[in-house]
matplotlib code that plots the C-alpha trace (Angstrom):
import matplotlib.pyplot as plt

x = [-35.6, -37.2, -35.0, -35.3, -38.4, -38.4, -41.6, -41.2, -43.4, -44.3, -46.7, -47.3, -47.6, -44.6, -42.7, -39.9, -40.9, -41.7, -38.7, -36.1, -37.8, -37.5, -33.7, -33.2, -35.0, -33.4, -29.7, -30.8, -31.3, -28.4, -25.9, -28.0, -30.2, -33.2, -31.9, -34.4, -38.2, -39.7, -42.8, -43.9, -47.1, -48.4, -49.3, -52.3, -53.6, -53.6, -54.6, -55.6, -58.9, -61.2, -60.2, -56.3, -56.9, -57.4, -54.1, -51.9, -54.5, -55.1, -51.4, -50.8, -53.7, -52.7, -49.4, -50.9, -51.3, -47.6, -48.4, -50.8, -48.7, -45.6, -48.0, -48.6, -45.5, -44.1, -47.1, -46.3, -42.3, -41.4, -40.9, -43.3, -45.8, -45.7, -46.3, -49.5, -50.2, -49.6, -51.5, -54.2, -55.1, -54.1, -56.9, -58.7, -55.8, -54.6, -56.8, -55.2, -51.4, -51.4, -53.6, -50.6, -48.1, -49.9, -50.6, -47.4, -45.2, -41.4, -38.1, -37.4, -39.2, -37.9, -39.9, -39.3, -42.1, -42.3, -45.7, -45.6, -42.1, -44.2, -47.2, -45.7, -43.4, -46.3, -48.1, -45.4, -45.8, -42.4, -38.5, -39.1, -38.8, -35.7, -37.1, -35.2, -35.6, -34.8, -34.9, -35.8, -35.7, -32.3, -31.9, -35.0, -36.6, -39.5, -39.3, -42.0, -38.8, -37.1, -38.5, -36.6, -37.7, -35.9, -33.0, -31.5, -31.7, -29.9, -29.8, -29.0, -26.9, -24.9, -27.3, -30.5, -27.8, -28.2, -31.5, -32.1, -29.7, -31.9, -34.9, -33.6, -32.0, -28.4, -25.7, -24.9, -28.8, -27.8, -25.6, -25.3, -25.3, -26.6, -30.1, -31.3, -31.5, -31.7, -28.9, -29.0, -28.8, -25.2, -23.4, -20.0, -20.7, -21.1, -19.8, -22.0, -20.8, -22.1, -24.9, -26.1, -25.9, -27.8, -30.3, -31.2, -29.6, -27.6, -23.4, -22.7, -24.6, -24.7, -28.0, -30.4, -32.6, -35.8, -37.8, -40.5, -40.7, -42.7, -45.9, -44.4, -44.9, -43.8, -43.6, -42.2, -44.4, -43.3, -39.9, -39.1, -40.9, -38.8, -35.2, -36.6, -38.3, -34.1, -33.3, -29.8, -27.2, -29.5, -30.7, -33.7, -35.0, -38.4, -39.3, -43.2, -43.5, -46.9, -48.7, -50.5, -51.8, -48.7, -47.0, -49.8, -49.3, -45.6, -45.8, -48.4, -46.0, -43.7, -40.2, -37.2, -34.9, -33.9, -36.3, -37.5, -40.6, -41.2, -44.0, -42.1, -39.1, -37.5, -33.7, -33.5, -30.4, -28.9, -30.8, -28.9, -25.5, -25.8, -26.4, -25.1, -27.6, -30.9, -33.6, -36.3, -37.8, -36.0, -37.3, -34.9, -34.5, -34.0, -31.2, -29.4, -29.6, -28.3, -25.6, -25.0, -24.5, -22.3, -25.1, -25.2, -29.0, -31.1, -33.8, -37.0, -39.6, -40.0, -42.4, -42.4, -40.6, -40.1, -37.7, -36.2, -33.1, -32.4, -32.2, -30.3, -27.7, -27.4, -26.9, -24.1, -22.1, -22.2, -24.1, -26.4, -28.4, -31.6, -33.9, -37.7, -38.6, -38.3, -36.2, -34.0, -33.6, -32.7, -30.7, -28.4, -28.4, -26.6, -24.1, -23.3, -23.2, -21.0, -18.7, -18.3, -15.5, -19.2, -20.5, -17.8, -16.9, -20.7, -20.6, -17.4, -19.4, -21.9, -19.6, -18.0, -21.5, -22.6, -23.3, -23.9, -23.7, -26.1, -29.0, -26.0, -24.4, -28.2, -29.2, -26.1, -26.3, -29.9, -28.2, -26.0, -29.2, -30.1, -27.0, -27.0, -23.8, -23.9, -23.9]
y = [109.6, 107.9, 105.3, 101.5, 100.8, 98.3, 97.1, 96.1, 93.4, 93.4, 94.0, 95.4, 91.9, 93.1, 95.9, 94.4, 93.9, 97.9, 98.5, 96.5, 97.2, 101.5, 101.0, 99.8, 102.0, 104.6, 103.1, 103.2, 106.9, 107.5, 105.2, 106.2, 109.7, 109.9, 107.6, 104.9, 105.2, 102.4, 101.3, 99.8, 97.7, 95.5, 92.6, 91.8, 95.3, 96.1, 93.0, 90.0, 88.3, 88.5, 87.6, 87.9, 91.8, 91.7, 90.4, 93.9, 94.3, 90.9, 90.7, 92.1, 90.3, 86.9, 87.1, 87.9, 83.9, 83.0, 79.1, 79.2, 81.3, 79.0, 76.1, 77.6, 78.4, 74.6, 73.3, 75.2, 75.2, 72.3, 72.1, 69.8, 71.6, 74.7, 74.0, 72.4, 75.5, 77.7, 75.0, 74.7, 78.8, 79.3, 78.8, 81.7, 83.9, 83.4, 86.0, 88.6, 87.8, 87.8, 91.3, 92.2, 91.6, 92.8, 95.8, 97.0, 96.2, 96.9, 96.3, 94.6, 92.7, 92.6, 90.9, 91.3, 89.0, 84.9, 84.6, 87.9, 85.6, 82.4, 84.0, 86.4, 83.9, 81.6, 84.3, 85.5, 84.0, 84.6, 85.4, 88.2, 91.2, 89.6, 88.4, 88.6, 87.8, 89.9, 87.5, 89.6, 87.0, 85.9, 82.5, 80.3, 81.7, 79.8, 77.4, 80.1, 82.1, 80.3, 79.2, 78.3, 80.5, 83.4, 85.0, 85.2, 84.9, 88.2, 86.3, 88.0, 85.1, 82.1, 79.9, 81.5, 80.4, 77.0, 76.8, 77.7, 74.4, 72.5, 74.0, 73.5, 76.9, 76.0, 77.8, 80.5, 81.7, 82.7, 85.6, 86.4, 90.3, 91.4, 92.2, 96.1, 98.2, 102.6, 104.5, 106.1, 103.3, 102.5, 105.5, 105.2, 105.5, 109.0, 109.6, 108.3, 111.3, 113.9, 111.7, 111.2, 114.9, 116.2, 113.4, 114.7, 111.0, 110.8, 110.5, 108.8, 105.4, 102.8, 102.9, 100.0, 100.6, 98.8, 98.5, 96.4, 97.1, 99.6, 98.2, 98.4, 94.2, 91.7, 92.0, 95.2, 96.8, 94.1, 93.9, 97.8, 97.5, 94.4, 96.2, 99.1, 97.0, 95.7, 98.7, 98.4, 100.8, 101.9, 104.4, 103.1, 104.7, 102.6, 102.9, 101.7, 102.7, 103.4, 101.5, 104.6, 102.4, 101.0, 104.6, 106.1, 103.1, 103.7, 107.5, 106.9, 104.8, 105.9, 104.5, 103.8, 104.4, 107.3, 106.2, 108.0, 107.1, 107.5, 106.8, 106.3, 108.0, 109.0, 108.7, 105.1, 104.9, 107.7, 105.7, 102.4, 104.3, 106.3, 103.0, 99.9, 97.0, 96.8, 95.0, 93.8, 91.5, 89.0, 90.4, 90.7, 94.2, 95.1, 92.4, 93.8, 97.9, 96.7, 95.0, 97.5, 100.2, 97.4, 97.7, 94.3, 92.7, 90.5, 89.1, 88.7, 87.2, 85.7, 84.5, 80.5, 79.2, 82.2, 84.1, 80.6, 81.0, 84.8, 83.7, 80.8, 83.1, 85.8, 84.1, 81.2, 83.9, 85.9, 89.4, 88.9, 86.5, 84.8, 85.8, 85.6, 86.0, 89.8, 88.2, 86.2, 90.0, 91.3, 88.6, 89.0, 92.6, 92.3, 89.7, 91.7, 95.6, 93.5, 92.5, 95.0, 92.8, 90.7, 93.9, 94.6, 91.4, 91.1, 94.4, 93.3, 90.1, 92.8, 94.8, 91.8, 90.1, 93.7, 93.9, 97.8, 98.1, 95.3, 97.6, 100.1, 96.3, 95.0, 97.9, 97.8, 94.4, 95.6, 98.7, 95.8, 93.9, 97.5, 98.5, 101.4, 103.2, 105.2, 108.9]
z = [-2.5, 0.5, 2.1, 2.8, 5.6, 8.3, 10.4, 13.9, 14.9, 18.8, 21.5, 25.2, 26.8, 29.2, 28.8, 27.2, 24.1, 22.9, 25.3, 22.9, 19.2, 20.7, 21.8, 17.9, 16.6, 18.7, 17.4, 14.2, 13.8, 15.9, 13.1, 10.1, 10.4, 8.1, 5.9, 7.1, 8.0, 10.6, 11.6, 15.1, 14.6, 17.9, 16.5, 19.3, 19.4, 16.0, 14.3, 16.0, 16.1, 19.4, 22.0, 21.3, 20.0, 24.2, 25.2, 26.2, 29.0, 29.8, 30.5, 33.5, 35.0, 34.2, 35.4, 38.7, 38.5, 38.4, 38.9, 35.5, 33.9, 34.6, 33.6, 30.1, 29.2, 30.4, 28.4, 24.8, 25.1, 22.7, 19.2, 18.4, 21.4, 19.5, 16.4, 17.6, 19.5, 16.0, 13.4, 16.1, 16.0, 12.3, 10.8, 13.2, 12.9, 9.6, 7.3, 10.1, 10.1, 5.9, 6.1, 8.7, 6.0, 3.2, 4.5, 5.9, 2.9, 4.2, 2.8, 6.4, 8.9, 12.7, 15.2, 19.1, 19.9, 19.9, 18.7, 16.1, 15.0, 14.2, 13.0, 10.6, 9.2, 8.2, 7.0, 4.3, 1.1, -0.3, 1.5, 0.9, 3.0, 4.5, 8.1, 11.6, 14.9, 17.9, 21.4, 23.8, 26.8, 28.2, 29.0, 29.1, 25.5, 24.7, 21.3, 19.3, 19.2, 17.0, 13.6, 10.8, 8.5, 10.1, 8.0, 11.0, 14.8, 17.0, 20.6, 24.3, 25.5, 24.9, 26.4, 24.4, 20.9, 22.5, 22.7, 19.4, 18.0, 20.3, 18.2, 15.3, 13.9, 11.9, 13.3, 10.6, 11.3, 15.1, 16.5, 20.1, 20.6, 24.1, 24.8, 23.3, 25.6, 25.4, 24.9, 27.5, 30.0, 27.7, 28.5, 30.8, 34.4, 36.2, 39.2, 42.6, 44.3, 41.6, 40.8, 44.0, 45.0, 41.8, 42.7, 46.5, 47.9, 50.9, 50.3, 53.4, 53.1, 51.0, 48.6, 47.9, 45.0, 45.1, 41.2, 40.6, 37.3, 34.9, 36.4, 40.2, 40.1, 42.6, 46.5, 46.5, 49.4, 52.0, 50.7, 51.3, 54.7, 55.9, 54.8, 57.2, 59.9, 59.9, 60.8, 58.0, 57.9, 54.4, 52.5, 50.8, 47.2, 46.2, 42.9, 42.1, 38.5, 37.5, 40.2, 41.8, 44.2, 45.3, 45.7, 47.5, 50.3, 50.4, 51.1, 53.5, 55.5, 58.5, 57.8, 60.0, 57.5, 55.3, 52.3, 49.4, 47.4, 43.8, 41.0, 37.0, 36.7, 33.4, 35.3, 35.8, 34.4, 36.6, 39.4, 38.7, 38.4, 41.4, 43.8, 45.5, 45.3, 43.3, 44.8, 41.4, 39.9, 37.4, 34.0, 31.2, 30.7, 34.1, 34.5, 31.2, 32.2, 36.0, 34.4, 31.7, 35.5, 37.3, 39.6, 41.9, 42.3, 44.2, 42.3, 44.7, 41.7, 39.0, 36.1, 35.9, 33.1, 31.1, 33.9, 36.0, 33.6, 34.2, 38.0, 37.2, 35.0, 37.3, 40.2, 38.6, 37.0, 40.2, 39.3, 42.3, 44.5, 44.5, 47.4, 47.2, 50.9, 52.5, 54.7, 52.6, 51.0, 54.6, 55.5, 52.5, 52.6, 55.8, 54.7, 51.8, 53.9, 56.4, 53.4, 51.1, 48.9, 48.1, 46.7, 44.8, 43.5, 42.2, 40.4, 38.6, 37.0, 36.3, 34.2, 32.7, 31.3, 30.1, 26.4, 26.2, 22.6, 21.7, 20.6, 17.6, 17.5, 15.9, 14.4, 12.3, 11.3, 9.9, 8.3, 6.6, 5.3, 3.6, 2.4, 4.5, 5.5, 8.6, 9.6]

ax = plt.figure().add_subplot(projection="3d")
ax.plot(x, y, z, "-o")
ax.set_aspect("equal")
plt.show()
């Protein structure tokens, strides 16, 4: 007898998104085995209207534009803002969002998208599938998150459960769990020493990592050159994801530090374990694995609006530093290689705001929904 189905509602506008519904997914068979089938469906890609059936591509392009992008999401964030935005495109999108539903019929609906969250809901005609809502940015989540509808609303942070009383949401529809992340960026820590050795890194300096992301985003090229223009007491390991471009301009460099160069890695999390300092942007998933490693950061960029309260978290609660000028980065590098008690002190906040069991913690409240009982 086949088991009880859930469909994950998201879409490659960012990484994040696919990122968190995989690490549930990935929890799910690790608490339950076979004994429930999902389905991931992007919501832009797969069913939207032109021009929104464009939006995975579009994406990385218009955050290049960090001003308009900040502008947008400062324009639509606002209960009464958004649901002008939704009523004003329903009538265009609303034969595709009930064709969505109708056509993936699921004993559980998860979305880890804002817009798949409002959309979907409008589009179900009935409570049921049982509906719920995976936030999958930390602090400054944007009001399409949180629709009333929802069964129930799995939050990354205290402040994101605030935000959705502000919008509305009672507070028996809310639970903070951590944001999803894999499972193998939730493992106990390895040892630097062994880590470092198996990984080709030197064991006799301290290690900044610098990530800008899946995409290689931000100003990651004069950010790695300014730490080795400095000349620190470094070893510098620059990771510029899929961004060919970006890694081919690296290598081509001469550096004055030891510095190793790499395109996407699939040992990220043995990355973050076996160094001192991350250098990356502020996205969410990022922020959560680096905390997850104890792994201290400074967070050079930013998305308007959407990432200000990540900064704002991580740097009041005293996991890292904000510094978006190379040399702010250089600057505080040195402080902080001068001081190793900073360092330390900043990976203990790390370790203490970790939530590595959010991604088995939701995918057995969904096991619960289904009356599943683990492995």
């Amino acid at each position: 007898m086949e088991g009880p189905s859930i469909l994950f509602l998201f879409s490659d506008t960012g990484g994040g998104h696919r990122s968190a519904a995989e690490a549930i997914i990935e929890a799910l068979n690790l608490l339950y085995g076979d004994r429930v089938t999902t389905k991931l469906v992007d919501i832009f890609k797969e069913y939207a209207p032109i021009p929104f059936n464009r939006m995975p591509e579009l994406y990385p392009k218009m955050v290049m534009i960090p001003s308009a992008w900040g502008l947008g999401y400062y324009l639509s964030n606002g209960n009464r803002r958004s649901r002008l935005l939704m009523s004003g495109s329903w009538p265009y999108v609303r034969k595709a969002a009930r064709g969505l539903i109708q056509q993936n019929p699921s004993d559980l609906i998860v979305s880890v998208h804002p817009i798949a969250t409002a959309a979907a809901l409008r589009a179900m005609k009935s409570s049921y599938p049982p509906f719920i809502t995976v936030v999958t940015d930390l602090v400054s989540t944007h009001a399409l998150w949180y629709q009333r509808k929802t069964n129930l609303c799995l939050v990354p942070t205290e402040a994101a459960r605030q935000r959705a009383m502000i919008f509305g949401l009672k507070p028996d529809q809310v639970q903070v769990v951590g944001l999803p992340v894999a499972d193998r960026f939730c493992q106990p820590a390895g040892d630097k020493y062994t880590l470092r050795k198996k990984l080709g890194w030197p064991i006799d300096q301290p290690v900044v990592l610098l990530v800008g992301g899946s995409e290689g985003m931000g100003p990651l090229y004069s950010t790695a050159r300014a730490i080795a223009h400095a000349r620190l007491p470094v070893a510098l390991m620059v990771v510029a994801g899929r961004n060919q471009r970006l890694q081919s301009r690296l290598e081509s460099q001469t550096w004055l530090v030891t510095t190793r160069v790499y395109g996407f890695v699939k040992e990220m999390p043995e990355f973050m374990q076996a160094a001192d300092i991350l250098v990356t942007k502020a996205g969410p998933g990022t922020i959560s694995e680096a905390l997850n490693a104890g792994l201290p950061m400074l967070l050079y960029s930013r998305l308007p609006g959407q990432e200000d309260g990540n900064v704002a978290y991580v740097v009041s609660e005293g996991a890292g530093q904000w510094t978006p000028e190379p040399d702010l980065v250089v600057d505080t590098l040195s402080v902080w290689l001068a001081k190793p008690e900073l360092i330390a002190q900043a990976a203990e906040a790390c370790r203490r705001l970790a939530r590595p069991q959010a991604a088995r913690q939701i995918a057995g409240i969904l096991g619960e929904r289904l009356a599943l009982e683990s492995v």
